[in-house]
N, C-alpha and C positions, 0 to 999 in steps of 0.2 A: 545334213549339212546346210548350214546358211545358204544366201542364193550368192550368183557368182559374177555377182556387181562390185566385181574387186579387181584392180590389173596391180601384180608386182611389178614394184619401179625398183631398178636399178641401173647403176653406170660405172663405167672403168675409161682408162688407158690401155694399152697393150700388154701393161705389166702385171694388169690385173684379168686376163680374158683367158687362163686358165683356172682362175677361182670362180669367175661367171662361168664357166663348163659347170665346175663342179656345184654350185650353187641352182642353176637349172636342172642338172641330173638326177641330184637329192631333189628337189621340188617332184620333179617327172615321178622320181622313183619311189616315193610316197605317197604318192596320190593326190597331190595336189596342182590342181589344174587349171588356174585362175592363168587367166591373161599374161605374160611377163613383157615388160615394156623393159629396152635394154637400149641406153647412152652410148653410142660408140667414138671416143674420144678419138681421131686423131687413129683410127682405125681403118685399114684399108676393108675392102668389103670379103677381100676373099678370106680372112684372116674369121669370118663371124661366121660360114659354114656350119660351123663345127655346134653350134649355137640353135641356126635354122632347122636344123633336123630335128629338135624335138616341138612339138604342137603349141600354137599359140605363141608361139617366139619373136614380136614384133622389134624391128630395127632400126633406129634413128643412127645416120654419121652425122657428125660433127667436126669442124676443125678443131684444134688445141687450143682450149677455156685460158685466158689468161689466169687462172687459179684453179685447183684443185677444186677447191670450197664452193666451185659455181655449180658441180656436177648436179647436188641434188633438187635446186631449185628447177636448174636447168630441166634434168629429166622429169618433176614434176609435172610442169609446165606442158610440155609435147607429150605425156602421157597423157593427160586427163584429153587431150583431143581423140583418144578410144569411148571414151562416153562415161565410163562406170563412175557409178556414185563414188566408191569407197580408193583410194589410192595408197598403195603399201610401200615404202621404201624397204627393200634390206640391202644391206651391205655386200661389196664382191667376195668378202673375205670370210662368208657366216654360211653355213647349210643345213639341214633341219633332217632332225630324228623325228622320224611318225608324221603321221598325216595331222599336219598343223591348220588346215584348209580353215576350220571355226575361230580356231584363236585368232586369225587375222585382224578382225573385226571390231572396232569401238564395239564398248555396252552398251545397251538402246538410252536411246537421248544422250549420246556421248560424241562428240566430231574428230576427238582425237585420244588415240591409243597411244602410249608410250611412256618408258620406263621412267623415274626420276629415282635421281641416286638416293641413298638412305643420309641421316643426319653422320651417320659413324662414317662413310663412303666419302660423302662428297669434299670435306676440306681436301683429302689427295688428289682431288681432280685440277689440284690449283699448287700443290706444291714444289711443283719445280719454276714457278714465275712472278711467286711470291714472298716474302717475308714472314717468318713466326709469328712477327708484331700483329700480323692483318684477324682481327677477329671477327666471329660470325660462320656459320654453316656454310654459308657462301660469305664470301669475306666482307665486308662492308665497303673496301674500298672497288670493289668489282661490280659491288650494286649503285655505287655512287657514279662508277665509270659510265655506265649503262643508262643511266638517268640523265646524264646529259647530253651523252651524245644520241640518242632517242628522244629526248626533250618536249617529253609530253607528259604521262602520267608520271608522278611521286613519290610511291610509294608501291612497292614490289608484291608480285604475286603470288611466287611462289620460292618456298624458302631455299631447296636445293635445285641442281640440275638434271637436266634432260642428258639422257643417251642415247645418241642419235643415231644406231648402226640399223635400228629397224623402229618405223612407227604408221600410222593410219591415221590418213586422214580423210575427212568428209569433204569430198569436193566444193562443197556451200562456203567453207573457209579456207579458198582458194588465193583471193587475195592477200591472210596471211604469209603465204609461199612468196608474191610478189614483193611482198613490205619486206619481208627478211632477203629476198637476191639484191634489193633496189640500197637497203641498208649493206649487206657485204662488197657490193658495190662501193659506198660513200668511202666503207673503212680503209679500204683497199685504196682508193684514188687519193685518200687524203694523205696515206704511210707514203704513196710512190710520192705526192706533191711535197714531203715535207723531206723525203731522204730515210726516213725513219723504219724500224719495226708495226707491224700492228699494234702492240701495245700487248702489256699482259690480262686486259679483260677480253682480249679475241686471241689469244696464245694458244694454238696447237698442245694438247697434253705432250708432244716431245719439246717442247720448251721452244718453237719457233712454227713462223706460218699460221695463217688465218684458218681459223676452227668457223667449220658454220656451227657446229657445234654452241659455241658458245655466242655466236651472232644470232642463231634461234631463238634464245634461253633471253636475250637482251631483249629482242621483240617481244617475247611471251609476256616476260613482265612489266614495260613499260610503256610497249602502244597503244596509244587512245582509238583501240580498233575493236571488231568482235575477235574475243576470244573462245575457241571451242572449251566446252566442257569436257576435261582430260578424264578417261574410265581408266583403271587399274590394266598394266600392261602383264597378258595371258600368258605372253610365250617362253614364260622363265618357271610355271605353276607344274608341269609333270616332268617327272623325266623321262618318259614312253613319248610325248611330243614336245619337243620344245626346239627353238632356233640355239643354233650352234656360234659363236663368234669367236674366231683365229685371227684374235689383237693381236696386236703386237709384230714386230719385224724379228727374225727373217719367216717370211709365210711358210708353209710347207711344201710347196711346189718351189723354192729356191732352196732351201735347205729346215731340217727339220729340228726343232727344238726341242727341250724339254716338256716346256708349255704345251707346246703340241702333241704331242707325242701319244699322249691318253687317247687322243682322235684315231689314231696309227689306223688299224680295224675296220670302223666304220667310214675312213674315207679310202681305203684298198675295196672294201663292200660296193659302193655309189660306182667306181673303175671299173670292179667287175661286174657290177646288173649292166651298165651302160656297154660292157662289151655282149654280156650273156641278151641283149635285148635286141643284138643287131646292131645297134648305133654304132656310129664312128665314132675311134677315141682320136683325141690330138695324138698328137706325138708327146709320148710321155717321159718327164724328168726318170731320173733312173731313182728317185726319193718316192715317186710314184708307181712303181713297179714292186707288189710286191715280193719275188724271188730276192729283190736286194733289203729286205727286212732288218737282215743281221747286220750290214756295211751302214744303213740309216741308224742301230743303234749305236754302233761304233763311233757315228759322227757328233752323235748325241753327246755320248761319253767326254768326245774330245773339244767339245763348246767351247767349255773353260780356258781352253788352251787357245783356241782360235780368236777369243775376245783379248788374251792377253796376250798375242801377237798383235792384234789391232792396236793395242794400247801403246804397243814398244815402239810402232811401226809410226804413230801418231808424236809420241816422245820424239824418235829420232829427227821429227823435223824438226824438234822445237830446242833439243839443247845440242849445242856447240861440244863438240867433244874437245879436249887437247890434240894436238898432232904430238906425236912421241917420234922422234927423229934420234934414228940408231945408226952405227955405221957397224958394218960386221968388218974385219981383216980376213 
């Protein structure tokens, strides 16, 4: 194994501090033993117990980030005050099959690892906030976006986008991290100063709300700063190790989807080493237990039905129905 000059960064809210369970437990229960540096948003302290129990589990509290989008800078930032050269973000919402410990790591002479979407991938990363009209792999009117409001270099560096649920970086290009919070920063003060949206070159892929996502991706290609040399991103190469990611809303500790549902097994497995090891479980959803297997596929089945109640439920605020006024004798 590489050496273990690496701390995982990650952070939440409260709504996400049962995926950090299970995203530590998977780490623990794999073998992988680096450092974990954990954000706690707006977290009381007795609530991260559940967390402290397994090894190397360091804990920042926070009050409530006026944006989501600040988390990762944010936890960058106060993690590298552990020392380690190399710093890992993953996601609350992602847990790892097999000892991933070496993927973690740029390739030598590399400062940052992480995935960029392919040519055929990335236009969907843009289609609910844009127009058919808009051409380009990344669109042109989003590189143009980006060009100006970064207002330094002219011409872009990289043709698609970044995936930002897990990446590594070299701490030497630390200041990066600060150009991109100081930049989410700008966007953010200028939407509240104007009345307005972010705009759709910082659009959240659900069609609203600031993406760092896409406020990285702005820095990457157009600041007149160093740029790390990006190595081929590891942890999508086997399927004996690789990092898991549970997009998408509703998560599987609220209620369990189809999308998810292939996971079923292997996150009932991570519940039971964490109980078969001793550790303490939270208190588990009854989607998380699993004797209730059968009643989670049931709910599965009936998805369809529960989006089309949302749907009616959403209608009925919006159309006026007739009143019919009958008299009976």
């Amino acid at each position: 194994m590489k050496n273990q000059n690496l701390t995982i960064v990650t952070a939440s809210d409260e709504n996400f501090i049962f995926g950090i369970f299970l995203l530590i437990a998977s780490l623990r229960k794999n073998n992988v033993n680096h450092k974990i540096f954990y954000l706690a948003e707006n977290i009381p302290d007795r609530s991260c117990g559940i967390l402290t129990q397994f090894n190397e589990v360091y804990i920042k509290h926070i009050d409530k980030l006026p944006a989501i989008a600040y988390q990762k800078p944010e936890a960058f930032l106060a993690a590298s005050e552990l020392g380690d050269q190399y710093l890992c973000w993953i996601d609350g919402d992602c847990f790892v099959r097999g000892d991933i410990s070496d993927f973690l790591f740029p390739e030598e002479n590399h400062g940052l690892m992480i995935r960029f979407r392919s040519h055929q991938e990335n236009p969907l990363r843009f289609s609910k906030s844009l127009s058919i009209d808009d051409s380009g792999i990344t669109p042109e009117t989003v590189f143009e976006k980006w060009k100006t409001d970064i207002n330094e270099n002219t011409e872009y560096r990289f043709e698609t986008t970044t995936v930002n649920n897990c990446f590594t970086l070299d701490r030497n290009y630390l200041p990066l991290v600060n150009r991109w919070y100081d930049f989410m920063k700008q966007i953010l003060e200028r939407a509240m100063s104007e009345k307005t949206e972010v705009g759709f070159a910082y659009t959240h892929s659900r069609g609203f709300g600031l993406s760092d996502e896409l406020a990285l991706n702005a820095v990457l290609n157009f600041a007149d700063m160093s740029i790390p040399t990006v190595g081929p991103y590891l942890l999508d190469q086997s399927q004996e190790k690789r990092l898991l990611h549970l997009g998408l809303n509703p998560k599987p500790w609220v209620r369990w989807s189809l999308s998810h549902y292939k996971y079923y097994d292997e996150i009932m497995d991570i519940i039971d080493w964490v109980n078969e090891s001793g550790y303490q479980l939270p208190s588990l959803p009854m989607g998380m237990q699993r004797k209730y297997k059968a009643i989670v596929f049931i709910q599965i089945i009936m998805e369809p039905l529960h989006r089309l109640g949302k749907r009616v439920k959403k209608l009925k605020g919006r159309v006026i129905l007739p009143k019919i006024n009958r008299s009976f004798k």
